[in-house]
ROBADO-769364 format. One line per field, with one value per residue (C-alpha): residue number from 0; z, y, x. Coordinates in nm, 2 decimals, decimal comma. Layout:
<nodes>
pos c(NUM	...)
Z c(Z	...)
Y c(Y	...)
X c(X	...)
</nodes>
This chain:
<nodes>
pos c(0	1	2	3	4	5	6	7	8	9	10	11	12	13	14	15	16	17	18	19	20	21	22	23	24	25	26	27	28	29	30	31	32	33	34	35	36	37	38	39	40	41	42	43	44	45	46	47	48	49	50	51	52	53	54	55	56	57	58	59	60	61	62	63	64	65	66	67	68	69	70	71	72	73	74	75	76	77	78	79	80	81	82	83	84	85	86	87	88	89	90	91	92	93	94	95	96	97	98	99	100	101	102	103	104	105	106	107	108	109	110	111	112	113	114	115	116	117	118	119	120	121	122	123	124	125	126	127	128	129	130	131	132	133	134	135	136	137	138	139	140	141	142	143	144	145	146	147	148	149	150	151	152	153	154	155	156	157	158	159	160	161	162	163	164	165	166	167	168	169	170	171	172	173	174	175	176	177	178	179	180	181	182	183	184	185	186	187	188	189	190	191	192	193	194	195	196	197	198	199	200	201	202	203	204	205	206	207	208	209	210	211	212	213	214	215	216	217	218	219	220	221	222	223	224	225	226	227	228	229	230	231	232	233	234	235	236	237	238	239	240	241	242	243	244	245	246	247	248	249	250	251	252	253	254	255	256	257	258	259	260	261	262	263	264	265	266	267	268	269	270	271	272	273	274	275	276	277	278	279	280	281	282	283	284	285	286	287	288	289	290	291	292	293	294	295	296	297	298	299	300	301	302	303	304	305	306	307	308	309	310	311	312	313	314	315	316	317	318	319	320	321	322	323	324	325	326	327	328	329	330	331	332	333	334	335	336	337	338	339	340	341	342	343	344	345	346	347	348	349	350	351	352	353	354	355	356	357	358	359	360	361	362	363	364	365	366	367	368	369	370	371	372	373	374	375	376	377	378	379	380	381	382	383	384	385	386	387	388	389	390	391	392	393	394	395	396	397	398	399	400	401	402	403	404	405	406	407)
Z c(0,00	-0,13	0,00	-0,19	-0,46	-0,82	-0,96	-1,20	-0,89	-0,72	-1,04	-1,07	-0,64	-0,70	-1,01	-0,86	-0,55	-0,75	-0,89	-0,62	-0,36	-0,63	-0,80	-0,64	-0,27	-0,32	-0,44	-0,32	-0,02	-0,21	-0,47	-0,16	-0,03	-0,36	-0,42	-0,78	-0,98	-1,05	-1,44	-1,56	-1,34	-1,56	-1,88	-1,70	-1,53	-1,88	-1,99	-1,70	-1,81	-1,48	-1,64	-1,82	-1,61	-1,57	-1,95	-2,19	-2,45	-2,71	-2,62	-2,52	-2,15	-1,91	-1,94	-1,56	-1,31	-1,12	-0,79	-0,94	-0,98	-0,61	-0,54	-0,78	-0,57	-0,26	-0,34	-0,50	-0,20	0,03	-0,11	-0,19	-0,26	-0,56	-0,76	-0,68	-0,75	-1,07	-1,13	-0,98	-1,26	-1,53	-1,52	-1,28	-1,34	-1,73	-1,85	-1,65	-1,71	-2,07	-2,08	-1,90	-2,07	-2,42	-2,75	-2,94	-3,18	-2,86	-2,71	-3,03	-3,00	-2,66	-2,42	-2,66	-2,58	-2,25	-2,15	-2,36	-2,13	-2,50	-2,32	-2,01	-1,90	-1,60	-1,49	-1,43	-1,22	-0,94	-0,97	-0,83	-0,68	-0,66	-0,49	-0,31	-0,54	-0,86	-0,97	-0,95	-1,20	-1,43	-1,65	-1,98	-2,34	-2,64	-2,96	-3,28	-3,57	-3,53	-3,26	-2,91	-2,77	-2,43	-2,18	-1,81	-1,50	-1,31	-1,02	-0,81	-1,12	-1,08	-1,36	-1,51	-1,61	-1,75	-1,93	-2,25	-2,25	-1,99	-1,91	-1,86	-1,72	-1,82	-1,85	-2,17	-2,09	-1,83	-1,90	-1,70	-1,48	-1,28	-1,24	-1,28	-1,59	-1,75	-1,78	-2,02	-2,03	-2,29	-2,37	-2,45	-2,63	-2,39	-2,67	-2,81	-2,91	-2,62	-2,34	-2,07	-1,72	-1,46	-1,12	-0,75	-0,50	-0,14	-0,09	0,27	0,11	-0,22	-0,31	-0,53	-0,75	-1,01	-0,91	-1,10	-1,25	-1,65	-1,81	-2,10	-2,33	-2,62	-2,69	-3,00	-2,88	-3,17	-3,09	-3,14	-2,83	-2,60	-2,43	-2,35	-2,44	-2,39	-2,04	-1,89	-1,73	-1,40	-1,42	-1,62	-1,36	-1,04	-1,21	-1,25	-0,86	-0,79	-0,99	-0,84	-0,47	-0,52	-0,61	-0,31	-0,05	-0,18	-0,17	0,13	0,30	0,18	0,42	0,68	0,61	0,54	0,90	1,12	0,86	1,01	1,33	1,42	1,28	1,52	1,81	1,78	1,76	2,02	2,34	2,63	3,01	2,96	2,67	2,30	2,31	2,17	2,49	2,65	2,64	2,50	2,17	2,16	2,17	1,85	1,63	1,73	1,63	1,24	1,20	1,27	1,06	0,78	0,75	0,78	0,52	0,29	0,31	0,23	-0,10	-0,18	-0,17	-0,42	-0,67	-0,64	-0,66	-0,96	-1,16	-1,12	-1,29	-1,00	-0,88	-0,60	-0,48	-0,11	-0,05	-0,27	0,02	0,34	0,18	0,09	0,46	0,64	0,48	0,43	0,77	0,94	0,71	0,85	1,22	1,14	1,04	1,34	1,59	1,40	1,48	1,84	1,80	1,67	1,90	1,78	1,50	1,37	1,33	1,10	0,74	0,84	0,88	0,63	0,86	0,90	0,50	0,50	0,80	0,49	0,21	0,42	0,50	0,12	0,06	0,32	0,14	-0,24	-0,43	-0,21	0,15	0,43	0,54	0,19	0,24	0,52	0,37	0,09	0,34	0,54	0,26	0,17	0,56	0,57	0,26	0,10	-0,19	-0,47	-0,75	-1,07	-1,37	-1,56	-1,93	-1,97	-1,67	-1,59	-1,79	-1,55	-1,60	-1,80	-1,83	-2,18	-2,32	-2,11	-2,32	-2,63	-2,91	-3,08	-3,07	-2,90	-3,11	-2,91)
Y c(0,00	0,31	0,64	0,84	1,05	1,05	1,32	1,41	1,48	1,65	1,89	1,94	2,01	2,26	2,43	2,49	2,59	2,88	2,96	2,98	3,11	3,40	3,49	3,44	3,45	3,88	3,95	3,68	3,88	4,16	3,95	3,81	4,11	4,25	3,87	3,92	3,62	3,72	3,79	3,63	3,33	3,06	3,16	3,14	2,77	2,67	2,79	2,63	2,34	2,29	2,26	1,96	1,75	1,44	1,36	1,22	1,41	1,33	1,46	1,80	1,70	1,69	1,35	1,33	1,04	1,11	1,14	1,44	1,61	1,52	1,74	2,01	2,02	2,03	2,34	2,54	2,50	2,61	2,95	2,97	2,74	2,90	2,74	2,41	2,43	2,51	2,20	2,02	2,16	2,15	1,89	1,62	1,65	1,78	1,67	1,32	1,25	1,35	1,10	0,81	0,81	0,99	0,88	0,91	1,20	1,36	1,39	1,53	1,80	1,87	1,71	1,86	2,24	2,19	2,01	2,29	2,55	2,69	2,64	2,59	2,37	2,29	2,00	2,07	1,84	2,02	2,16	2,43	2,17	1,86	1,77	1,48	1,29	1,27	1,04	1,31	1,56	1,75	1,89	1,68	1,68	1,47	1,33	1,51	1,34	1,36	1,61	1,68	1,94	2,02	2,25	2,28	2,47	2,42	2,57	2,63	2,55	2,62	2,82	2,84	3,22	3,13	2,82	2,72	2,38	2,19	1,84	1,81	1,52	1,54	1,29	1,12	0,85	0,97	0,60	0,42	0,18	0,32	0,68	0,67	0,45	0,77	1,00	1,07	1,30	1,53	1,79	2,12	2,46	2,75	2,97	2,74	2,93	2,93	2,88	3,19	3,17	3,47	3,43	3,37	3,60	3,62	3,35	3,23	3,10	3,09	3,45	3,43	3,19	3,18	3,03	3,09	2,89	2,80	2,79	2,60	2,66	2,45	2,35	2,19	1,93	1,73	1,36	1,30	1,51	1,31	1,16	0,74	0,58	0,72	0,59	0,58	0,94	0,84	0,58	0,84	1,10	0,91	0,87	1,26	1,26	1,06	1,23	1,51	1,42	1,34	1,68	1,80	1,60	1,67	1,98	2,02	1,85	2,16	2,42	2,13	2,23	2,62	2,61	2,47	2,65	3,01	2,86	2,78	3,06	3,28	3,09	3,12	3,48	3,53	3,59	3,57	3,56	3,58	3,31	3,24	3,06	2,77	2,68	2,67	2,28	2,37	2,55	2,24	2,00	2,21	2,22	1,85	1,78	1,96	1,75	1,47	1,53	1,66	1,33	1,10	1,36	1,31	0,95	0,93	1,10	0,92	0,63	0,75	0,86	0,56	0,38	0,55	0,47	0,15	0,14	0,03	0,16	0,40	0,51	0,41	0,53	0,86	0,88	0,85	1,08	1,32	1,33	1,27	1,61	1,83	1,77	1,85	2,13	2,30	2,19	2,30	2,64	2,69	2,60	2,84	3,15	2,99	3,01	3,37	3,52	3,81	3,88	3,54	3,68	4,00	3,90	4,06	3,69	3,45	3,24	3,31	3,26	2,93	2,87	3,04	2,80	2,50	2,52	2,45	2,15	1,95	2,00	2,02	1,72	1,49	1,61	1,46	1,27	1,10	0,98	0,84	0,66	0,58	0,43	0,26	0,06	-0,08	-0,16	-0,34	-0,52	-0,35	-0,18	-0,26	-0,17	-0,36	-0,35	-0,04	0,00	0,25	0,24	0,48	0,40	0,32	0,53	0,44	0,64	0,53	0,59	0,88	1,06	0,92	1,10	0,77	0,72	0,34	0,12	-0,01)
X c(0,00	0,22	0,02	0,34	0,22	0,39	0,60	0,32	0,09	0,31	0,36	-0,03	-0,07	0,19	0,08	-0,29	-0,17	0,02	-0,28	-0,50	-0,26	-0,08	-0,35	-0,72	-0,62	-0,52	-0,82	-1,04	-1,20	-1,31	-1,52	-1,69	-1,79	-1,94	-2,10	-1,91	-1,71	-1,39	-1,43	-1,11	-1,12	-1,28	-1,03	-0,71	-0,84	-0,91	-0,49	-0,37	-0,55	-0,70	-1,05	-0,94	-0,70	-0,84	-0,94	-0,70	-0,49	-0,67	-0,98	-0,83	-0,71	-0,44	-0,39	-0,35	-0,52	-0,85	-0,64	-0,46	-0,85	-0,90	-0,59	-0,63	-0,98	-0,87	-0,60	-0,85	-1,13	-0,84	-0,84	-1,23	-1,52	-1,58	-1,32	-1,36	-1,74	-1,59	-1,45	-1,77	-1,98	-1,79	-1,54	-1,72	-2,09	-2,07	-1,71	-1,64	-2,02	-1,95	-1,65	-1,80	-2,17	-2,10	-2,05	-1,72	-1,89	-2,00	-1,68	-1,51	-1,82	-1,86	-1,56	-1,30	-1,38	-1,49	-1,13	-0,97	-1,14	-1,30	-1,63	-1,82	-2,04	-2,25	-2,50	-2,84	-3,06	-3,23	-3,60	-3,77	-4,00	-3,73	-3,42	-3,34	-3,60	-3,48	-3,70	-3,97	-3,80	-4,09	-3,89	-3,98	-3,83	-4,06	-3,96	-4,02	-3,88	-3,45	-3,49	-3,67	-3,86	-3,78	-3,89	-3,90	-3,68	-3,41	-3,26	-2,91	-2,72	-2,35	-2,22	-2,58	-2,51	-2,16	-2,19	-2,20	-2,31	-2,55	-2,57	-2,98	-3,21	-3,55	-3,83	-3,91	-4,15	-4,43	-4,58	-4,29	-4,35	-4,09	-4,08	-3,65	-3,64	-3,84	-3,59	-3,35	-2,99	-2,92	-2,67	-2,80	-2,63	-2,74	-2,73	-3,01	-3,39	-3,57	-3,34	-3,35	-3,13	-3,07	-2,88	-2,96	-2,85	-2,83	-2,67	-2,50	-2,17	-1,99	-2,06	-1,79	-1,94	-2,20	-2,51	-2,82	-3,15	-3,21	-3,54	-3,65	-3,95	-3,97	-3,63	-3,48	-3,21	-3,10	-3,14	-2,75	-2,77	-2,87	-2,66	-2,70	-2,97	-3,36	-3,46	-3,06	-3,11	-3,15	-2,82	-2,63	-2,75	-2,58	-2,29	-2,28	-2,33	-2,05	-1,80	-1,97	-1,96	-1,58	-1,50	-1,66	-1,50	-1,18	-1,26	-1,40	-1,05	-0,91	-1,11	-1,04	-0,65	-0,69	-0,93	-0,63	-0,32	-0,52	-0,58	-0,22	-0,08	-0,32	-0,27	0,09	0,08	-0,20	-0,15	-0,34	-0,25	0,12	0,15	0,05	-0,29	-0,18	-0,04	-0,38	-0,50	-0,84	-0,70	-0,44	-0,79	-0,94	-0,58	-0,55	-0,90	-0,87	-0,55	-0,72	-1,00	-0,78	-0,60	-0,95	-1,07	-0,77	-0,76	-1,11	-1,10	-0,73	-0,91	-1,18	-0,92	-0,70	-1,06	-1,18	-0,82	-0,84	-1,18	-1,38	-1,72	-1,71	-2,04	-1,99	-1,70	-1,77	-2,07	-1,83	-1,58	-1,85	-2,05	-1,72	-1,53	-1,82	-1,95	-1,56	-1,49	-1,81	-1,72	-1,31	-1,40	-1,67	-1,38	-1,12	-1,36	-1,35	-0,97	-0,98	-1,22	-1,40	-1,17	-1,31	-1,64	-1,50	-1,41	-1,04	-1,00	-1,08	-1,24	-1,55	-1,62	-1,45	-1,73	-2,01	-1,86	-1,82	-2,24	-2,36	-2,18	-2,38	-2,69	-2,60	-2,47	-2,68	-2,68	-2,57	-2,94	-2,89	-2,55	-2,64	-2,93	-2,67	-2,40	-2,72	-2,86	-2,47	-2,44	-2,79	-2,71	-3,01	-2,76	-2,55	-2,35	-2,52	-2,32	-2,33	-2,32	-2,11	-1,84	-1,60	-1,27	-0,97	-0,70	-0,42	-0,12	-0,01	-0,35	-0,43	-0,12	-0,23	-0,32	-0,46	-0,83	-0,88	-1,06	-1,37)
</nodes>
């Protein structure tokens, strides 16, 4: 069991810590407090080739392993939550989805661009009216002749007013016996007839990033546009979530480590009845506590990574890393604004928005009452993983750097 990470990981940690730390981390406090994005953000992500790092050369990536997305995650959530929501919209749910579920046509069409950071894209799932239940999506898209007609709303889209492409699951078959084997995933050009999309304000967290609602009425989709085949949306949909959820706990291990980085340093330099806080046993017991939860975090998601390159389903352990980080990244950042007092509770201190950011990422993506119901029905035996028909390709380093097309 070798825990060491390769040279070419190394590289990538390194190269979006630069990033994130040089360029965002200046400035990042100001676009929080005017609930802006930062304008250039998502075109310098795409010339780093951050946007594309887990897909293979050939279709316009990195060419790096799934592990390497896990820590390109967690540096990025370390500065700001926006940036690795990012990467949740557009490279897990759209791109990997893209990879995993899409035909060879599609991903010369759409994976291309999106890997080269030429476009944006974003997954749309969530209704005004449904969540948790998938199953119970209204949004609805019918066949006419060699396109579809699709119209419906969703809301707390990621990237909804900056993308260019959307991943979409809508219902096709209102006649299932099933409600889930109705629905059907396409993906849609935002600059299509009939699409409009605004964004949300107010929001508690993530006021950096982009989150906003589409709205569909009447929409051509070609049928080469739809990704999988008609009734796969709900299958093709849980993939998106796991890829999804992935990004998020590795994410979230990042606030875990930014929480106790601020935290130490203020402790050290704090004093209080003749000597630096963090001599005082109760400071020591909430450092100790985000180390430990840093490392259970970070394991957690390693395993995931190291998981999904070897080609093997991960949905259980996507769950435990998901609950596990989000939930300790929310209690890491409460305990650093214990550590810093009343300055904690001033934005002077980064703290209290990693304590904003770290709130969201218990509810979207599945929240924490549905990984537990996730993790419950593996423990009771009541769960498994059933064969897909697309699975996620393992990752192979010669082919990953390939500019050669595999024969299937």
């Amino acid at each position: 069991m070798d825990f060491s990470l390769s040279s070419q990981q190394l590289m990538t940690q390194k190269m979006v810590s630069n990033f994130a730390q040089k360029e965002v981390a200046p400035i990042i406090k100001e676009f929080d407090r005017k609930q802006e994005p930062i304008p250039w953000v998502l075109k310098r992500m795409g010339e780093l080739g951050i946007l594309g790092l887990p897909f293979p050369v050939r279709y316009g990536g990195g060419g790096m392993d799934y592990l390497s997305l896990g820590l390109a995650c967690e540096e990025l959530e370390a500065v700001d939550t926006h940036l690795r929501v990012v990467m949740s919209g557009h490279t897990g749910l759209c791109g990997m989805t893209l990879f995993q579920w899409g035909s060879e046509a599609q991903k010369q069409t759409f994976l291309v661009p999106l890997a080269k950071g030429e476009k944006i894209g974003c997954g749309a799932f969530t209704e005004p009216g449904t969540g948790s239940d998938l199953a119970a999506i209204r949004s609805a898209a019918r066949r006419e002749g060699d396109h579809y007609v699709l119209s419906g709303e969703k809301m707390w889209i990621s990237l909804a007013s900056k993308a260019d492409l959307v991943l979409i699951t809508v219902r096709t078959d209102s006649t299932a016996q099933k409600a889930a084997e109705g629905l059907s995933t396409f993906i849609v050009d935002l600059s299509s007839k009939g699409v409009t999309r605004g964004e949300l304000h107010g929001k508690l967290g993530v006021r950096a990033g982009a989150t906003g609602w589409l709205s569909f009425q009447d929409v051509e989709v070609p049928v080469e546009n739809r990704v999988g085949q008609e009734g796969e949306g709900f299958k093709i949909t849980m993939s998106a979530f796991d890829h999804g959820r992935y990004t998020v706990a590795s994410g979230a291990t990042g606030i875990i480590r930014a929480s106790l980085e601020a935290s130490v340093r203020y402790a050290k330099a704090r004093q209080t009845f003749g000597k630096p806080i963090a001599e005082h046993q109760l400071i020591q017991e909430k450092i100790a506590q985000m180390a430990q939860d840093y490392e259970i975090a970070r394991l957690l998601y390693y395993q995931v990574g190291w998981l999904k390159n070897q080609g093997k389903r991960a949905t259980r352990e996507t769950s435990v890393a998901k609950k596990f980080a989000t939930e300790a990244s929310f209690h890491a950042a409460a305990e650093a604004i214990q550590v810093h007092g009343a300055y904690g509770y001033s934005d002077e201190f980064d703290v209290e928005r990693y304590l904003r950011n770290a709130k969201g990422a218990m509810i979207y993506e599945g929240s924490s009452e549905i990984q537990l119901l996730i993790q419950a029905g593996y423990a009771l035996a009541e769960r498994a993983d059933k064969p897909l028909r697309c699975e996620l390709p393992a990752y192979d380093e010669a082919s990953w750097q390939s500019l050669i097309i595999a024969k299937t």
